[in-house]
N, C-alpha and C positions, 0 to 999 in steps of 0.2 A: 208065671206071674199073672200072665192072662189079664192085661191092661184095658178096658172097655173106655169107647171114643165117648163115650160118655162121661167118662169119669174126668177125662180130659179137659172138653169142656165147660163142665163144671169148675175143674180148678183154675183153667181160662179165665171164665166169669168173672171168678171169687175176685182175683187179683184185677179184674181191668173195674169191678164194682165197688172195690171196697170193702163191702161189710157181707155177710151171710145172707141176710134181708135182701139184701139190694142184690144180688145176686140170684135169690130166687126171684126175683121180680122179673128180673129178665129174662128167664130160664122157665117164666112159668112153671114153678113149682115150691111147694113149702120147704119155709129155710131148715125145718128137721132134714127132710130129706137130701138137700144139697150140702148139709153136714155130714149124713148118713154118707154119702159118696164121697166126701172130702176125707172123712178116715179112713172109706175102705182105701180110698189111691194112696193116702201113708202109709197102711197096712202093709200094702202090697208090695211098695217102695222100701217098708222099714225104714224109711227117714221122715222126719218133719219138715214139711214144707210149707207150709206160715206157723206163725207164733200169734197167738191170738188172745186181746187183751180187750175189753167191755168198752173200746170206744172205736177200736182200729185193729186189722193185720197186716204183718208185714212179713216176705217174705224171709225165709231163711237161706241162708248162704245155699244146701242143694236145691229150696225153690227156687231160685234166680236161675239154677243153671237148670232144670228139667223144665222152667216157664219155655225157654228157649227152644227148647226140642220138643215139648207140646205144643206151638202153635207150627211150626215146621210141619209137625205130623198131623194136624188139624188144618193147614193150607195145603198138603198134599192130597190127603181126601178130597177134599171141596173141588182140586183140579181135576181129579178122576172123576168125580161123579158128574162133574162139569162135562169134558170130555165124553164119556157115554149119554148125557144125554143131548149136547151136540150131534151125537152119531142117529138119536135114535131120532129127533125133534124132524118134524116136516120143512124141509128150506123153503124161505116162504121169502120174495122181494126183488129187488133190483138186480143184475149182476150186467156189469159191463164190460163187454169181450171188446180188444183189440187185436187187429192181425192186419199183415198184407194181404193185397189183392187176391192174389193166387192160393192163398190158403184158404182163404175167408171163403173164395166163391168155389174150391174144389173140397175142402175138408172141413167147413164148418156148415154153410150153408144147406149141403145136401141130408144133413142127419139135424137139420135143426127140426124137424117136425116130430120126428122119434121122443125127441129130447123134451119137448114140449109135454109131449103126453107120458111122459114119465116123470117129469116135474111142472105139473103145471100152474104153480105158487108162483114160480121164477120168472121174472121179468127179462127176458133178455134184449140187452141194447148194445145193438153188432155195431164198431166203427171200422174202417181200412185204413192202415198210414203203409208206404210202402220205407218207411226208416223207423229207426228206434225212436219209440216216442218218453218221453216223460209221462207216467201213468196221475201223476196229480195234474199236470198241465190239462194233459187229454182226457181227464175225468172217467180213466179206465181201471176196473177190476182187475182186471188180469190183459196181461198183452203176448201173444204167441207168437216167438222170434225165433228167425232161422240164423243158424252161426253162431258165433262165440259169442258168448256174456260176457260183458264188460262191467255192469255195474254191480259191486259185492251187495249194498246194501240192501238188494230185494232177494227175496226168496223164490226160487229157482228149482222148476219140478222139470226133469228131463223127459217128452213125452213120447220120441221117437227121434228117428233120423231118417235120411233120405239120400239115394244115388245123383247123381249128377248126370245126363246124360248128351251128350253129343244127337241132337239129330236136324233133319232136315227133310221137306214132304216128298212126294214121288215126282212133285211137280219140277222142283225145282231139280232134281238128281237127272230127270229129262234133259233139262240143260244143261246141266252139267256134272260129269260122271262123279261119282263120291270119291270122294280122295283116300288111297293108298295107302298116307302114311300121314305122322303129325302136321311133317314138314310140309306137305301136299297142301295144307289149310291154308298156308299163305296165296295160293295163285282160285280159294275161294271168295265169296262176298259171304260175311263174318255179322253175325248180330250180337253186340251187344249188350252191358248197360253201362249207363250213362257216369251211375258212381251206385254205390264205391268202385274206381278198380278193379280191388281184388275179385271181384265177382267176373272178370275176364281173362283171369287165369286159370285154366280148365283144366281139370285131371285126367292130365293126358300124359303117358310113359315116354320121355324119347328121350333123344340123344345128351341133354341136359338137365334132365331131373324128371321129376314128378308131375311139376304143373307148367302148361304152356301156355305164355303169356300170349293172348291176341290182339292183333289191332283190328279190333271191328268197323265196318264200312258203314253200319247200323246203328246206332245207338236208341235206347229209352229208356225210362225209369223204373218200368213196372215188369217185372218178369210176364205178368197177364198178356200186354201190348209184345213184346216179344215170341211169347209164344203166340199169339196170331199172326206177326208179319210171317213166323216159320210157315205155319198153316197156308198162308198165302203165296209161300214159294220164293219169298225174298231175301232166303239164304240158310245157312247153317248157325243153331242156338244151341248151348247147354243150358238144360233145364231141369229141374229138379223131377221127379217122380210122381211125384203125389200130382201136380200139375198134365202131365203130358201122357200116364199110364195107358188111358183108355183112348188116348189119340193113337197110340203105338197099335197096340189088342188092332184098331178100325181099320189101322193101314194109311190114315192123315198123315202120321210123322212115323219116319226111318229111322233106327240107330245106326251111328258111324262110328268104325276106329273102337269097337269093342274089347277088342283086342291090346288095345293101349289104355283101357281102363285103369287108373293108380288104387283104386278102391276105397278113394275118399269119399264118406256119407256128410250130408252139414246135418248138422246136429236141430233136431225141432225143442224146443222150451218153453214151457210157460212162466212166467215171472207175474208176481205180486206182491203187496205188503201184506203183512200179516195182520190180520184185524179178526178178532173174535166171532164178531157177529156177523162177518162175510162166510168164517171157513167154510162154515156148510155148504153153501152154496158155491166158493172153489172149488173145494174137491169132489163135489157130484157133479160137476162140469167136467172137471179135469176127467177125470176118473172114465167119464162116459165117452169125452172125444176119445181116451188113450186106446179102449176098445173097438176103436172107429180106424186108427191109423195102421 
């Protein structure tokens, strides 16, 4: 049948203009010609699809139903070509990044110069919240959160995960010998955070489950401020990865209790709404930290 998108919309036109005339007007082109294509798409069809009388057309019963699936298959183009040239267009403007502390100054911060010069259209406007924030409140593009998602209505790019890890610095192991076993952590001094809770339940294997709850003698908000009181020898923290890597590699901070790892990773995300004229600049963000973590 070999159906041309032109023929399409042409008979699109025909129907949303009226007359032949009026239909070349807008189609810039003479109304022989946009007749000439109105028969070949019957031809091809074998059916009639308007009835045409010296004042008006009106569709015919198969025009009604092929008008339906020509503009479907005329709004499915328009999103393709849309979409590539999305892909191929320079991202060019704002883009506002949210994250905690500790990601922001270990995994965003240090590759932002790269980033720069590989996009350098892109405006980038870093904020830190160390809770879930409302991304219309906090006037955020995208916000990078550790742990579960809770909210279904944004769209959600999984971009890594990360260990959890038990340590404490050589300073402090000086004072006091590293503990044994789970149970051992009770007769330690414990850092740590303030809320949620759950973030003081450590994946750690014993004698009743998987995760063991601490009473920490430390508390703060900011895993950042936690992993420095560690640094400073004021106790035992679990800390995510991406945070405390290169403190480990230096010999600043110990791992403890290895051994009783459950092999829980929290989940790293990016979240966003979806908005047209941001995507480009989402996912050439996205896309470049994922290469990074």
């Amino acid at each position: 049948m070999n159906i041309q998108s032109e023929e399409l919309r042409t008979f699109v036109a025909v129907v949303e203009a009226g007359t032949l005339s009026a239909a070349a007007e807008v189609l810039e082109q003479t109304t022989s010609g946009v007749s000439r294509a109105l028969s070949r798409l019957e031809e091809k069809l074998g059916a009639s699809l308007l009835t045409r009388t010296t004042r008006r057309m009106e569709l015919t019963e198969e025009g009604e139903a092929f008008l339906e699936q020509a503009r479907a298959i005329l709004a499915a183009m328009e999103q393709a070509e849309e979409t590539v040239r999305m892909r191929t267009r320079k991202p060019v403007g704002k883009l506002r990044v949210d994250a905690a502390v500790p990601f922001m100054l270990h995994c965003i911060v240090p590759h932002v110069g790269a980033f720069r010069e590989a996009y350098p259209d892109i405006e980038l406007e870093l904020t830190t919240n160390d809770r879930f924030i409302d991304l219309v409140e906090q006037r955020a593009d995208i916000a990078i959160r550790i742990g579960e998602l809770q909210d279904s209505t944004l769209h959600a790019r999984a971009l890594s995960s990360a260990r959890l890890n038990i340590v404490a610095s050589p300073a402090y192991l000086a004072r006091h010998p590293a503990p044994a076993s789970v149970e051992a952590l009770e007769q330690h001094q414990l850092i740590g955070f303030s809320q949620p809770e759950i973030l003081n339940h450590w994946p750690l294997r014993h004698h009743a489950g998987d995760r063991y709850q601490t009473r920490p003698a430390l508390r703060a908000s900011s895993g950042e401020t936690i992993r420095h009181l560690a640094l400073q020898g004021q106790g035992i923290a679990c800390l995510s990865s991406f945070m405390i890597d290169d403190d480990i590699a230096a010999g600043r901070l110990v791992r403890l209790l290895d051994q009783h790892d459950s092999g829980f990773r929290q989940k790293i995300s990016a979240v966003y709404y979806h908005n047209t004229q941001l995507s480009r600049r989402i996912s050439c963000f996205l896309d470049f930290l994922q290469c990074k973590l």
